[in-house]
N, C-alpha and C positions, 0 to 999 in steps of 0.2 A: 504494500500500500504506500509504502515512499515515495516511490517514485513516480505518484501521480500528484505529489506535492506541489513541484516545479511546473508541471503542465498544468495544474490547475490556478497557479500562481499566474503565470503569462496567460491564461484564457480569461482571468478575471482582469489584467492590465489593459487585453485587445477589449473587452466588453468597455469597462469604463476607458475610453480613447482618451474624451477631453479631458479627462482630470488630470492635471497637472505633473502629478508622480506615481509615480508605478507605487512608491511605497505607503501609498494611500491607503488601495488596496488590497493590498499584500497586510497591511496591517492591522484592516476590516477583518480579513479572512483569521488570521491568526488571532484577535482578538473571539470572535465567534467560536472560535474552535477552545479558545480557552473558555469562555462563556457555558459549553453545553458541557463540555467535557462529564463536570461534578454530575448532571444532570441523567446524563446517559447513564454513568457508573451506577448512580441508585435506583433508576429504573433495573439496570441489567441486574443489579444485588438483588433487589427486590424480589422479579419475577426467579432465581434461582431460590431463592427460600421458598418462595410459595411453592414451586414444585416438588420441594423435599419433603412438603407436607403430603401432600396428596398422592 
């Protein structure tokens, strides 16, 4: 999964063109990524308990 980092990096630099810097976006992207991260971990925890019940 790495290495659709950098391609996903430059697909989101060609989407936002006008903006000014590439590190705009790039820093949307990893910000987001830091954002959900916690979010996914305790859904994914979550549903693994619940299965261990049933």
């Amino acid at each position: 999964m790495t290495g659709y980092v950098p391609v996903g990096f430059e697909f989101a630099a060609e989407i936002t063109y006008p903006e000014p810097e590439e590190g705009t976006s790039s820093g949307l992207l990893n910000g987001a990524a830091q954002a959900f991260s916690p979010v996914i971990f305790i859904l994914k925890t979550t549903a693994n308990l619940l299965l261990l019940f049933f």
